[in-house]
N, C-alpha and C positions, 0 to 999 in steps of 0.2 A: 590185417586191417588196422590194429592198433598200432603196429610198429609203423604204416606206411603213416597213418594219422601225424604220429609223432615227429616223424621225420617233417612233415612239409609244415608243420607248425616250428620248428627249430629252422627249416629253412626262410622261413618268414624274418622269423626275428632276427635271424643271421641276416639278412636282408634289410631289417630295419637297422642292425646296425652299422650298414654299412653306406646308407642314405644319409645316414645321419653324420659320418664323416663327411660325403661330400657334397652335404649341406652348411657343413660349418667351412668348409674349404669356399665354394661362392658366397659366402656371407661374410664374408672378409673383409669387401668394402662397407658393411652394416647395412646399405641403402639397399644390395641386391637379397635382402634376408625374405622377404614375400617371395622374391621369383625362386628362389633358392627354396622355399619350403614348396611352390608352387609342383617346384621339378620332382623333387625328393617325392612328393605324395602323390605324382604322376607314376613316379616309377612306381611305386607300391601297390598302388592300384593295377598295375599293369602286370606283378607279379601274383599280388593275389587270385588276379584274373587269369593266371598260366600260362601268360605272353612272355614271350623276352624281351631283352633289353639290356643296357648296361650303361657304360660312363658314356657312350655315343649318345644315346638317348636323351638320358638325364640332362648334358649340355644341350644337347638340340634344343628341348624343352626348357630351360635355363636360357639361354640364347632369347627366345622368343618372350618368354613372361619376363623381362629384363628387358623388353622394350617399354613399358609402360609403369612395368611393377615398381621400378627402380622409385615414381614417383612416392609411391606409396612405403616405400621406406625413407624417404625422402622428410614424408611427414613424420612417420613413428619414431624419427629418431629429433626430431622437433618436439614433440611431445615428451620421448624422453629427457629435452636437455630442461625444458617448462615443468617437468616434474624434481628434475633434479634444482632447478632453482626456488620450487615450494618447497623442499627440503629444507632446504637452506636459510631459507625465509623462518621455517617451523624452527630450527636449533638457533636463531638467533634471538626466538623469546615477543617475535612481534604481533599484537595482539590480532586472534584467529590465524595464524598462523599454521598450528598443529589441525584445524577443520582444512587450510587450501592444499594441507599434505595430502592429509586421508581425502580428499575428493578428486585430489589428485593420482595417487596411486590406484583409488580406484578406475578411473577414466584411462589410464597408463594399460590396466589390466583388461578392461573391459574390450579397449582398441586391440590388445596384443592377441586374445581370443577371435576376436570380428577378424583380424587377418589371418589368423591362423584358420579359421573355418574358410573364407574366401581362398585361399590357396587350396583346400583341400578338395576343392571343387575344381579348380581352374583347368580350363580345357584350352589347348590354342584358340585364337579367332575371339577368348571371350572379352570384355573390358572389364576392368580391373573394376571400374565405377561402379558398373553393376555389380560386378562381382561381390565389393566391399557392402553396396548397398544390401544386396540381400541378405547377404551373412551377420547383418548388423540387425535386420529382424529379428532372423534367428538364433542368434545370440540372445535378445532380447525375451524371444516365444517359446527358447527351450533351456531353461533355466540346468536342466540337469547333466546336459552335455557340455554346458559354458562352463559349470562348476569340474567337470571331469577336466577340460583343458587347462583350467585356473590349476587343478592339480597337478597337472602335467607338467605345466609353468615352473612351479615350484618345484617339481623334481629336479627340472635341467638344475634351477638355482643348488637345488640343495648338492647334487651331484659335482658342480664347479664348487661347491665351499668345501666338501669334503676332499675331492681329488679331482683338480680341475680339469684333466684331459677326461676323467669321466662323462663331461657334460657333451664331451663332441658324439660320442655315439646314441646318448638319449636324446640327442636332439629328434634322430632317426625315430625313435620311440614317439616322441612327442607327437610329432610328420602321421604314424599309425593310429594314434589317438585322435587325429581330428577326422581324419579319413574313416575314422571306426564312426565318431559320431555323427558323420555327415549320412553315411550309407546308414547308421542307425534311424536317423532322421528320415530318410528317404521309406526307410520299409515301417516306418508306423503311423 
């Protein structure tokens, strides 16, 4: 019982990390990164749940949340480059400068969890609007799950400054993490 335990918990994670390459493979254009996390934590759910599936799948489900989603990267990377400009703004010494960074980086981070939670829900047929809208409640209503993603965030970062191909597979990780705290979310 313990061994079979073990086994399907190592299949998992073999599993996450393997979502998480061909997560970082459709995220290549930056814009498809929501449908790309959308697909990734489609699949996982789908293995956790003892379904199959594979790279058919995954693109299937990539295909479809990339008709809408692309928007929505669309924005977050607009935000990105407005955060990257209060940077910029902050090192050049102009007064409040270093407050439009930090309120910046936070709103940067706060959006990157709101999508990360709305993907981890995303079912075909749903819209993205809603999707973002709800997740941005709870984002808001469940402080301790947002901070578990923020930490997750920070692993991909940390894992690209260490050894940068590391970050393609914790992507995968990341994708487990929201999907952890969304069903977390659901059963309390």
């Amino acid at each position: 019982m313990a061994e079979s335990r073990r086994r399907v918990g190592f299949s998992v994670f073999a599993e996450c990390l393997l979502a998480g390459v061909w997560i970082a493979l459709a995220s290549v254009p930056l814009v498809t990164a929501p449908a790309a996390f959308a697909a990734g934590a489609r699949h996982l759910r789908r293995r956790v749940g003892e379904h199959t599936g594979g790279w058919r799948e995954f693109m299937a489900d990539f295909r479809v949340a990339a008709r809408r989603g692309w928007l929505v990267g669309l924005a977050g990377l607009g935000a990105l480059v407005a955060v990257w400009v209060d940077l910029r703004v902050a090192r050049s010494g102009l007064p409040g400068g270093r407050l439009a960074a930090a309120v910046g980086m936070f709103a940067l981070l706060a959006g990157a969890v709101t999508v990360l939670r709305a993907a981890a829900v995303w079912e075909p047929g749903r819209a993205w609007r809603s999707l973002v809208g709800d997740a941005a409640r709870r984002t808001v209503r469940a402080p301790g799950g947002s901070l578990l993603l923020v930490c997750g965030i920070a692993l991909v970062i940390l894992s690209a400054e260490f050894l940068t191909p590391l970050a393609v597979p914790v992507l995968g990780v990341l994708a487990a993490a929201a999907v952890a705290v969304e069903e977390r979310g659901r059963a309390g």
